[in-house]
C-alpha positions as CSV (number, residue, x, y, z in Angstrom):
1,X,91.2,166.9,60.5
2,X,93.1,164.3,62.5
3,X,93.4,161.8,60.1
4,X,95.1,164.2,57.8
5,X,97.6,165.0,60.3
6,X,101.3,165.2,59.0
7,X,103.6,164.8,62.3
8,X,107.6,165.2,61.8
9,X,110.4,162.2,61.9
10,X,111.5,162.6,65.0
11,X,112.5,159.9,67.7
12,X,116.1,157.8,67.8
13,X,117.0,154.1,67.2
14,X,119.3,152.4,70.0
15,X,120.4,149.1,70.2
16,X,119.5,147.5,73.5
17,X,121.2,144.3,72.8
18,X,117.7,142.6,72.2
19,X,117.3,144.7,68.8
20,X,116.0,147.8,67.6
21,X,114.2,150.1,70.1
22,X,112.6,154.0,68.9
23,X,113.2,156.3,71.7
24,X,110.8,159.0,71.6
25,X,107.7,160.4,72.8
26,X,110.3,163.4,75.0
27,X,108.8,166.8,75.3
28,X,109.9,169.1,72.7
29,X,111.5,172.9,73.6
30,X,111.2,174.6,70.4
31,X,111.0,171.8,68.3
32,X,113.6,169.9,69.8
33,X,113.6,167.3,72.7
34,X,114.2,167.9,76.3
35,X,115.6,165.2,78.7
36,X,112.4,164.7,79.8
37,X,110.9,161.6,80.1
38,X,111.1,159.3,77.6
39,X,109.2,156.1,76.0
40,X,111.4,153.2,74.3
41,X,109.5,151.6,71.7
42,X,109.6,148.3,69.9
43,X,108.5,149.0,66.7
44,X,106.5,145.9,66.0
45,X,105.3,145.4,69.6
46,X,101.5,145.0,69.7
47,X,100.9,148.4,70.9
48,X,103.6,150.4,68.9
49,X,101.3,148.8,65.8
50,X,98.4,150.5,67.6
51,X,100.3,154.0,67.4
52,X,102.0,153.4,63.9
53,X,97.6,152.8,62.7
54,X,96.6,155.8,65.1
55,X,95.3,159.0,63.2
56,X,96.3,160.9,66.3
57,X,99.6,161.8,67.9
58,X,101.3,160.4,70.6
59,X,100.7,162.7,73.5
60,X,102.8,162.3,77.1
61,X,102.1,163.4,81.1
62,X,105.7,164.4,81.9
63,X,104.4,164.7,85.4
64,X,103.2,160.9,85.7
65,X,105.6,159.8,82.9
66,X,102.4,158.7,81.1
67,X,102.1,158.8,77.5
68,X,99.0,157.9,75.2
69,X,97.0,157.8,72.0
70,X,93.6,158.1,71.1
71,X,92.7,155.3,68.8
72,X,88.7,155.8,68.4
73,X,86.5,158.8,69.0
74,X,82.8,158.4,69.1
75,X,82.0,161.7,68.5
76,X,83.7,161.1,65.1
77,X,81.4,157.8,64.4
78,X,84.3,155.6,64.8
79,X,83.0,153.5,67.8
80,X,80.6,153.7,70.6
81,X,83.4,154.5,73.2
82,X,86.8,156.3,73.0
83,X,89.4,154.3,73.3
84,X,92.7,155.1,73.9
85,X,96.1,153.2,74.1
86,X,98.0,154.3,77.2
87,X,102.0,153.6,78.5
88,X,102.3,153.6,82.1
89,X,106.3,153.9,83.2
90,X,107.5,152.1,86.6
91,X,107.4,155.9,87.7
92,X,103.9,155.9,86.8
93,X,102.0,156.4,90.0
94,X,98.4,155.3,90.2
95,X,95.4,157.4,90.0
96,X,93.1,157.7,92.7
97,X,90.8,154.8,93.0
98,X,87.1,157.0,91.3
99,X,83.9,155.0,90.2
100,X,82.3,155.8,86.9
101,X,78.4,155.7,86.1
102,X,79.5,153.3,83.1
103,X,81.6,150.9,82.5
104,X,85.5,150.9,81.7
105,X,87.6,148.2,79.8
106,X,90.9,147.4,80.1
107,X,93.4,145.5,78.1
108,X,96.7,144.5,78.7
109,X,98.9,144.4,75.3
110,X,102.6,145.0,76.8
111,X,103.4,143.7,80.7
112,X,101.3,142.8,83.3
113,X,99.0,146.0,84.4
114,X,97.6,145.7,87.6
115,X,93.8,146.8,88.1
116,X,92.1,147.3,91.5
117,X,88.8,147.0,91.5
118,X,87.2,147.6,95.1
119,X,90.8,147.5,96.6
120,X,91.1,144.2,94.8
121,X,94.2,143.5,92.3
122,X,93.7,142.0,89.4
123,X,97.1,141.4,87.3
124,X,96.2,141.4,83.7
125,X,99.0,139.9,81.0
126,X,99.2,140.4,77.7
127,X,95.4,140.0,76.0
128,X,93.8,139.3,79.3
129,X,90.9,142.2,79.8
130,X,89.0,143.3,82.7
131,X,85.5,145.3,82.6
132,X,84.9,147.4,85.7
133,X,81.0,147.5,86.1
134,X,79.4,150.9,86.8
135,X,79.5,152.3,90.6
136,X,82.7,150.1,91.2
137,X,85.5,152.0,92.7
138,X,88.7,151.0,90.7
139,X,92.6,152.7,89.5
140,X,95.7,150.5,88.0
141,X,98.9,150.5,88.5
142,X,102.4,149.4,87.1
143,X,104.0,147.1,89.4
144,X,106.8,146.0,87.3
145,X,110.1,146.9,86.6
146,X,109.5,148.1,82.5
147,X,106.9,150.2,80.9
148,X,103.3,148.6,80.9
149,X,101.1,148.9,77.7
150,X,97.0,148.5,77.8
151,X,93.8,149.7,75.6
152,X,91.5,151.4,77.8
153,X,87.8,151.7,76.4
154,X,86.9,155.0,78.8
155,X,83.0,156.4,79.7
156,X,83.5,159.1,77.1
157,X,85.0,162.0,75.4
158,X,85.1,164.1,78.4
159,X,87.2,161.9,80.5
160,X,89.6,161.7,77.8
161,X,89.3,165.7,77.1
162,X,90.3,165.5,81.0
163,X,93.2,164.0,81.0
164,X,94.4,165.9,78.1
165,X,93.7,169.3,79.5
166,X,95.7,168.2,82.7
167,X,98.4,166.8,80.3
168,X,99.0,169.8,77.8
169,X,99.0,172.1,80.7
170,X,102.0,169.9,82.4
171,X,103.5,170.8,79.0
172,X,102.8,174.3,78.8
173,X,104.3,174.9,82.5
174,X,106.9,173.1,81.5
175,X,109.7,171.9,83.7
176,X,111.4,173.5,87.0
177,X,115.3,174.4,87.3
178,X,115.5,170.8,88.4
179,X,114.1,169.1,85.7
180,X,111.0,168.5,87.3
181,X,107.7,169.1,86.0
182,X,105.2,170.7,88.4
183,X,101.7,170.3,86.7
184,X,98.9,172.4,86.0
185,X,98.7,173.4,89.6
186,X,96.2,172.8,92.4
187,X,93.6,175.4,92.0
188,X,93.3,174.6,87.7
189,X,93.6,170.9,89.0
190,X,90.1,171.4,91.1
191,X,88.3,173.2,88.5
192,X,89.2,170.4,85.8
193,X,88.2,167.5,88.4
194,X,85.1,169.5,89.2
195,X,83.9,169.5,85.8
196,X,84.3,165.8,85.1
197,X,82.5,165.4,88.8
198,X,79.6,163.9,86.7
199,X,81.6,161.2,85.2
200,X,84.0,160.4,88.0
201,X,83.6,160.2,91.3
202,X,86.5,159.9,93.3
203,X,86.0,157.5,96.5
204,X,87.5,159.8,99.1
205,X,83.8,160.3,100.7
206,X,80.0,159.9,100.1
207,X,78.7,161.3,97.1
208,X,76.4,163.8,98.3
209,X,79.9,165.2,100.3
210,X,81.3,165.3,96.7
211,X,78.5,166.2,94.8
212,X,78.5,169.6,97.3
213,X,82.5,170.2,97.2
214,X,82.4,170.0,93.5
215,X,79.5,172.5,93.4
216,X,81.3,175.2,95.5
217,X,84.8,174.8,93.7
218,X,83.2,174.8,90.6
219,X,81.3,178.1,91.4
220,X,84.1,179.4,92.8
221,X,86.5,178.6,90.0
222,X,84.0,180.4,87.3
223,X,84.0,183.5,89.8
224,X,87.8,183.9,89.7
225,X,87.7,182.9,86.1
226,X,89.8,179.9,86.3
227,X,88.7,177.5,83.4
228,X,88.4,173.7,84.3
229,X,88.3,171.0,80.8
230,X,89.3,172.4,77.7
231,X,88.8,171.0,74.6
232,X,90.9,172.7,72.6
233,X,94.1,170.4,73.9
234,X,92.0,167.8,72.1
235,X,94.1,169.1,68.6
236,X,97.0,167.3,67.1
237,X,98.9,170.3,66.5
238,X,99.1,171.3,69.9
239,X,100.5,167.6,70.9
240,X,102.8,167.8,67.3
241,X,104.3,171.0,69.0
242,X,105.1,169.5,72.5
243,X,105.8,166.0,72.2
244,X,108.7,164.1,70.0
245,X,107.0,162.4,67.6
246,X,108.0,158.6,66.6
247,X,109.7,158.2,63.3
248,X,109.3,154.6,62.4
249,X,111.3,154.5,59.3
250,X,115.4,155.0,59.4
């Protein structure tokens, strides 16, 4: 079970002339980190407290130089919505604007995140939140120079079983000769977004338009046996295995 996950000390203390800061959170080659992307942590920063209390790992999108942890799972009966704790670098580039049949709440902890909610930004600072009602098309964004930290309360499990399918396969492909890190791919990319077509809607063009694309390239995708959402990158182990792990104590 996740809560009696034992991850590894891993992670590295630097001085960055304004105290302590854990670097970690790099993806891991056999157990030992890559110079991937990495997140600097303050250890007693509101959100770092959030992943030091979290029964889960810390899991990372090398691509998007995203990293994450999943605080509360209702399916668990530990709250009516998942929430999950998310780090978005300067890198970080901003998800399509999508509309979801429920509601979504964000909450800046670390930084100013920048929400747009039908094309309008709204800059949240630390403790300020934002609800984005259902049907409203709406993404963030990092516009500042250092890495942004907010709780998200998301529709439900399956978005969040989304993202991590698209994240642990970034892993599993693992990095070009240049250092760069490709992604699942396009065609696994369109079988995961057409199984989450339910739950977002991206606002590229009229729903029925969508409803109809994501009907033949979900068909199509079970035909050639490409798989779309998988739970199974849901399980700490695999995140344990492919992402440095912070260790807060020296």
């Amino acid at each position: 079970m996740d809560s009696e996950r034992r991850p590894s000390d891993r992670g590295e203390r630097i001085d960055d002339g304004g105290g302590q800061t854990l670097r970690t959170g790099r993806p891991l080659a056999d157990g030992t980190p890559t110079d991937g992307p990495a997140l600097d942590l303050h250890p007693e920063s509101a959100a770092s407290v959030l992943l030091r209390q979290s029964p889960r790992p810390l899991v990372s999108d090398p691509v998007s130089e995203t990293w994450a942890t999943l605080l509360e799972r209702p399916d668990q009966g530990e709250s009516d919505r998942p929430v999950l704790v998310q780090w978005v670098s300067p890198a970080s580039p901003a998800p399509p604007p999508h509309r979801h049949p429920t509601t979504e709440t964000f909450r800046s902890l670390e930084g100013t995140l920048t929400v747009l909610r039908e094309g309008d930004p709204v800059r949240l600072g630390p403790g300020d939140s934002l609800t984005v009602r259902p049907g409203q098309a709406h993404t963030f964004r990092n516009d500042t120079d250092e890495t942004v930290a907010f709780r998200a309360e998301l529709p439900s499990m399956r978005t969040v079983s989304a993202l991590y399918t698209v994240w642990g396969l970034a892993h599993e492909r693992g990095s070009d000769d240049d250092g760069t890190y490709p992604g699942p791919g396009p065609v696994r990319s369109l079988a995961i977004a057409a199984d989450l077509f339910d739950e977002t809607a991206m606002s590229m063009a009229p729903l029925p338009v969508q409803r109809l694309l994501w009907a033949v390239v979900g068909r199509a995708a079970r035909l050639s046996g490409v798989p779309g959402i998988d739970d199974a990158y849901l399980d700490s182990p695999f995140w344990d295995r492919h992402v440095e792990q912070p260790a807060w104590d020296t």
